[in-house]
C-alpha positions in Angstrom: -23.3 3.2 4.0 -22.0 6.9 2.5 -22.8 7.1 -1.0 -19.6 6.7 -3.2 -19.4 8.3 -6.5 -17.5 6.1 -8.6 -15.5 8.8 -11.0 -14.9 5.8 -14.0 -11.6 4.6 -15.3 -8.5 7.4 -15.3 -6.0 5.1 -17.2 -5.4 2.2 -19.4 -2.4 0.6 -21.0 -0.9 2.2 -23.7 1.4 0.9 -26.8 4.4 2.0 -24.9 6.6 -1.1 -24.6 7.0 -0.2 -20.1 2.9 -0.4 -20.2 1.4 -2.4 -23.0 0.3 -4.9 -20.4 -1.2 -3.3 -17.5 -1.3 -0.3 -15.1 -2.6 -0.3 -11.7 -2.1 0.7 -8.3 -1.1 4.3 -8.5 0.0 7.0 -5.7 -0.6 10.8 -5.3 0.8 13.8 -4.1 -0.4 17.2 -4.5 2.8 19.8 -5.1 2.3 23.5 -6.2 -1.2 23.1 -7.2 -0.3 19.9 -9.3 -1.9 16.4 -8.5 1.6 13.8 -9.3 0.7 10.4 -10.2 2.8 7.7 -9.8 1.6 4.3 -11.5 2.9 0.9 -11.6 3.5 -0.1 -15.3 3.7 -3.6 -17.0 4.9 -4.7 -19.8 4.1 -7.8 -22.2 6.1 -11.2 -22.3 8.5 -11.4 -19.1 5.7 -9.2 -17.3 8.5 -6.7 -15.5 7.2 -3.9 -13.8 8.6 0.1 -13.8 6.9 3.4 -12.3 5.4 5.3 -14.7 4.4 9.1 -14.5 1.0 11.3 -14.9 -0.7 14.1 -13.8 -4.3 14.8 -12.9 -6.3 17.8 -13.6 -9.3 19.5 -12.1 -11.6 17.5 -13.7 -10.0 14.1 -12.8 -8.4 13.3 -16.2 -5.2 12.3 -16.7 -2.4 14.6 -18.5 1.1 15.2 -19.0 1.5 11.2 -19.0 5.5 10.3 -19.9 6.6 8.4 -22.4 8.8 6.1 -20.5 9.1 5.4 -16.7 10.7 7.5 -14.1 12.0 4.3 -12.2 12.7 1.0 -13.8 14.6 -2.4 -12.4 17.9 -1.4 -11.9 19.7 -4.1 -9.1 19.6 -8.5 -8.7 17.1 -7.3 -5.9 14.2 -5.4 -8.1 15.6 -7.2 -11.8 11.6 -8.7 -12.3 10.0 -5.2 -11.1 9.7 -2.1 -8.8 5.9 -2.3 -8.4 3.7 -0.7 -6.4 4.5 2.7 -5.7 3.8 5.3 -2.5 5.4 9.4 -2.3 5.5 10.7 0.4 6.5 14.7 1.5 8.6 14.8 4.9 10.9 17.8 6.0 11.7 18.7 2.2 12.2 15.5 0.8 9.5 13.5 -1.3 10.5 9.3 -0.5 8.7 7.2 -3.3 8.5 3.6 -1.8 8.0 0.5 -3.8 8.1 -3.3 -4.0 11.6 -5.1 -5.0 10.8 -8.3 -6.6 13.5 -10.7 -8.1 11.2 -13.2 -9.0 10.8 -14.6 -5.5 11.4 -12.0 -3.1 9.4 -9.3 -2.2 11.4 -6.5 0.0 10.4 -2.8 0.3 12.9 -0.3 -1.4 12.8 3.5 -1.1 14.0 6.1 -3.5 14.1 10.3 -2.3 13.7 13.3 -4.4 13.7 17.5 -4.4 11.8 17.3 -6.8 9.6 14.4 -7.9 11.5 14.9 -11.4 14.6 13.2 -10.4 14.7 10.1 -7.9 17.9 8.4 -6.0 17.7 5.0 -5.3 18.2 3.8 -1.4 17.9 -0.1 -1.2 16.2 -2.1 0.7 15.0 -1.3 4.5 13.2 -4.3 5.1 14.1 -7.8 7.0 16.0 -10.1 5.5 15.1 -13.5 7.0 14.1 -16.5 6.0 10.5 -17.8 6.6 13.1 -20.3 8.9 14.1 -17.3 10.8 11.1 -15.7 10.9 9.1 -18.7 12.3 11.2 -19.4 15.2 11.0 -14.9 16.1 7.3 -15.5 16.2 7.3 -18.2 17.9 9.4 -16.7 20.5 6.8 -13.5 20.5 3.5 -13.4 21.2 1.9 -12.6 18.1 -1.3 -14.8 16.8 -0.7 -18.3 15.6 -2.3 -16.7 12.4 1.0 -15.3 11.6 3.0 -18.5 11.7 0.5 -19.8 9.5 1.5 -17.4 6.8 4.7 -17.9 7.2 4.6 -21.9 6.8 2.8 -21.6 3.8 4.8 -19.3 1.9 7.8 -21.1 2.4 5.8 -24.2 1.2 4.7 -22.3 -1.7 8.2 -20.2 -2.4 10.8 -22.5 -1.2 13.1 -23.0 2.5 15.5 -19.9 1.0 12.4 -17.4 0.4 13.2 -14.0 2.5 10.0 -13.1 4.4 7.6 -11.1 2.2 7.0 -7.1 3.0 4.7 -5.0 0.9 2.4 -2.0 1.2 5.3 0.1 3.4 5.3 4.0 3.8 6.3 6.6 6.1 3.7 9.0 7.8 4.0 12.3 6.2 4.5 13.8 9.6 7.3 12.4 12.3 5.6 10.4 15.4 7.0 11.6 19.0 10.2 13.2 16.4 10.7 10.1 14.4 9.3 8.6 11.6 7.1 6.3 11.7 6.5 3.4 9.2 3.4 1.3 7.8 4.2 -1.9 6.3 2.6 -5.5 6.6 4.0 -9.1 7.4 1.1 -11.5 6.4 -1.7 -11.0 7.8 -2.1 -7.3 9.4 -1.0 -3.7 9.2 1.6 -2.9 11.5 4.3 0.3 12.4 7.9 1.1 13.1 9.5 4.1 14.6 12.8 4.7 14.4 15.3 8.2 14.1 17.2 7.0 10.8 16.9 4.7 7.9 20.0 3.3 8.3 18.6 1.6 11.7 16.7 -0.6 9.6 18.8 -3.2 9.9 18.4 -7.3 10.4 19.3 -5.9 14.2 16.5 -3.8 14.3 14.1 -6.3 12.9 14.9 -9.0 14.9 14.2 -7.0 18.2 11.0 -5.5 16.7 9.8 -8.4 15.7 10.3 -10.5 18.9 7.6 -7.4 19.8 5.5 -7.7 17.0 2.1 -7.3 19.2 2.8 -3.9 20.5 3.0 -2.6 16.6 -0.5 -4.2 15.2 -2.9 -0.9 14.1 -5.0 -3.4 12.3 -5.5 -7.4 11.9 -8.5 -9.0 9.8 -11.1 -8.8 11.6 -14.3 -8.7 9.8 -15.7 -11.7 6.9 -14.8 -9.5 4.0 -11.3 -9.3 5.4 -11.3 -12.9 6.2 -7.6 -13.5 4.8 -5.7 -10.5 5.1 -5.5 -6.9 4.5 -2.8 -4.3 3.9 -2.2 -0.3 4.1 -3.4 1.3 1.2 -2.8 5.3 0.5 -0.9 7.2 2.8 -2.6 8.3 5.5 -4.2 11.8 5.2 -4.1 13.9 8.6 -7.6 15.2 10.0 -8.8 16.9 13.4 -10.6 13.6 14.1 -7.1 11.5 13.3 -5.4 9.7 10.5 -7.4 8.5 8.2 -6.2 5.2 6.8 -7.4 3.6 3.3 -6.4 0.0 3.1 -7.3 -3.0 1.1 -9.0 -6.3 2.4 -9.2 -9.5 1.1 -12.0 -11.9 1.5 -11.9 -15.8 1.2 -15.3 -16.4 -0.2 -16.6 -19.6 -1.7 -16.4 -17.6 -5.5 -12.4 -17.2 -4.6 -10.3 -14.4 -3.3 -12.0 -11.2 -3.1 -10.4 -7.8 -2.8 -11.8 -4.9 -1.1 -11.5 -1.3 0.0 -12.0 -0.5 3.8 -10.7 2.9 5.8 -9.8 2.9 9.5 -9.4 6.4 12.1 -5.9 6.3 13.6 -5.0 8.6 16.7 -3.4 11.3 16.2 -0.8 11.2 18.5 -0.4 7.5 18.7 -1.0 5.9 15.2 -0.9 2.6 16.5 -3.9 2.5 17.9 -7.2 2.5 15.6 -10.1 4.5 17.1 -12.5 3.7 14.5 -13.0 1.1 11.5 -15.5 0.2 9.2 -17.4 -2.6 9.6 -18.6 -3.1 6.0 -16.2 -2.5 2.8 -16.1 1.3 1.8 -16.3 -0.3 -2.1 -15.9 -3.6 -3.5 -15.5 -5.1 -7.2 -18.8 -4.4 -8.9 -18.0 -3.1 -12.6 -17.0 -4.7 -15.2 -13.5 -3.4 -15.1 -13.3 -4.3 -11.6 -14.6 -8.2 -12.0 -13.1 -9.2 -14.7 -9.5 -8.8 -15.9 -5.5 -9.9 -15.4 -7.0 -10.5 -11.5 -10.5 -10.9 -11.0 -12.7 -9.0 -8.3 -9.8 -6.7 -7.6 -10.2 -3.2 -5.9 -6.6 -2.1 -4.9 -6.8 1.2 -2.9 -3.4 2.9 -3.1 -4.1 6.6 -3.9 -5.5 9.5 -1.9 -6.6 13.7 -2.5 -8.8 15.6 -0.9 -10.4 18.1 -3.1 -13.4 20.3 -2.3 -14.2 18.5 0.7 -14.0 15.1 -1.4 -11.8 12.1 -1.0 -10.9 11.2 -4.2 -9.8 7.6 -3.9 -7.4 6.1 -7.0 -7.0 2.1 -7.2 -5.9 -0.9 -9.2 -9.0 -2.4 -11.0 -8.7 -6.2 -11.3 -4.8 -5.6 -11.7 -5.4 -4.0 -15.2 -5.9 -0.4 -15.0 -6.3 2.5 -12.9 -9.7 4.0 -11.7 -11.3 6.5 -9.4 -14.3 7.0 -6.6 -15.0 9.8 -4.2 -16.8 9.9 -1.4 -17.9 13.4 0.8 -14.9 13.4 4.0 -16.9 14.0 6.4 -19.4 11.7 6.0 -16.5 9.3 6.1 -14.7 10.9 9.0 -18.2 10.8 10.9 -18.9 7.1 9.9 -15.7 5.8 10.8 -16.3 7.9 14.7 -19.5 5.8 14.8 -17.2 2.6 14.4 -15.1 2.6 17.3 -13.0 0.2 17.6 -12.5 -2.3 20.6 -10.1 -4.4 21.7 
């Protein structure tokens, strides 16, 4: 496997009541020679989550760190968190996506900005069914029984009113065939969306794209260290070879759930179809940091740069804190063209 530098921890809680719990899972954007951070941020007691803000400079610290949150819990739908951030740059506009969680519902929300100072709300984009609903769409399509699995047992878990669960959702940074085009993941894959306008995202929309569900798979688990599911990571970074996609895997292992990092090759032209994946995790939990904390054996992969040739990857460390590794781009690129994928 390419050798991966591992570039130590970049943040840590602070004393600030938004953060005095945990950070983790953090996004970047590079804009006018200045690496953005975005971080999700929680606080003691009730546990709510808010976005916080940093910077990163040449040598990989972190700087210019706020003193309160640039997005915090505003409507019934987000009141126990906005978690999990992803910015995005598209035709002049920067789109931070996050999780909505009320305490039992998980939706993806979006919020735009000029100027990743200042961000305006959107709502919700993703399906509102229940796992009721849902169930019978997949069984009408011709998606794995894997999926209907997940569904049955979140609605165990969550209750017969639960809305089906979306995380880990972004746009491309570039439109697809002139429209954008959207990562996001039903239990258990990674899967896309096209579509012209955001306010197509409707229960419409859904319904008839997920009575298709197959045609939009990039990725299901496929390997043992992605044994129970995986999701889309950092937004994918453009290369002459393809997309290249960091995502997380998890692993049912007999010490418990195991979380992974793994990167996948997407064409170019057509994103949906994965030309190369890696067979083996890119990095798993090995420090301390990484083993041990509010999650154990966590590596959350949610953060991407590419500086002097180096991918510089930023993740959630055993849902605590925030930490770095880089590996040479290339190296990767070439590895991941040696793992074609097939079918």
């Amino acid at each position: 496997m390419i050798p991966i530098k591992d570039e130590g921890i970049i943040l840590e809680a602070t004393d600030l009541p938004f953060e005095n719990e945990a950070v983790l899972n953090p996004t970047c954007i590079e804009a006018n020679g200045i690496t953005h951070m975005f971080y999700r941020a929680v606080r003691k007691n009730d546990f709510i989550s808010s976005i916080g803000y940093c910077q990163i400079d040449e040598n990989g610290k972190a700087v210019n760190r706020l003193a309160r949150p640039v997005l915090v819990p505003e409507h019934d739908f987000e009141k126990k968190g906005v978690e999990d951030p992803r910015v995005v740059f598209l035709d002049g506009i920067y789109y931070l996506f996050y999780t909505a969680y009320d305490g039992k519902n998980a939706l993806v929300a979006y919020a735009t900005s000029k100027d990743l100072a200042r961000f305006e709300k959107q709502g919700i984009i993703s399906a509102r069914f229940t796992y009721d609903e849902a169930e019978d769409i997949f069984r009408q399509s011709k998606v794995r029984e894997r999926y209907r699995f997940f569904e049955s047992v979140l609605k165990k878990r969550l209750g017969k009113d639960v809305l089906l669960w979306e995380k880990d959702a972004f746009i491309f940074p570039k439109k697809i065939n002139g429209k954008f085009a959207l990562i996001h993941r039903v239990l258990p894959g990674i899967h896309i969306a096209y579509f012209n306008s955001f306010s197509e995202l409707n229960d419409n929309y859904w319904r008839k794209y997920f009575l298709e569900l197959d045609k939009y798979i990039i990725l299901d688990p496929k390997y043992e260290f992605e044994s129970q599911k995986i999701g889309a990571g950092a937004v994918p970074i453009e290369t002459e070879d393809g997309w290249l996609l960091i995502y997380h895997a998890v692993e049912d292992s007999k010490y418990g759930k195991i979380y992974h990092a793994s990167a996948a090759l997407l064409d170019r032209d057509d994103p949906a179809q994965a030309i190369g994946r890696l067979r083996e995790p890119l990095f798993s939990p090995k420090e301390e940091w990484e083993k041990e904390g509010i999650v154990n054996n966590v590596v959350f992969p949610t953060g991407c740069v590419v500086r002097g040739g180096r991918l510089f990857i930023y993740y959630g460390a055993s849902d605590k804190l925030i930490a770095a590794k880089s590996i040479d781009l290339k190296s990767l690129l070439s590895e991941l063209k040696n793992n074609i994928v097939l079918n």
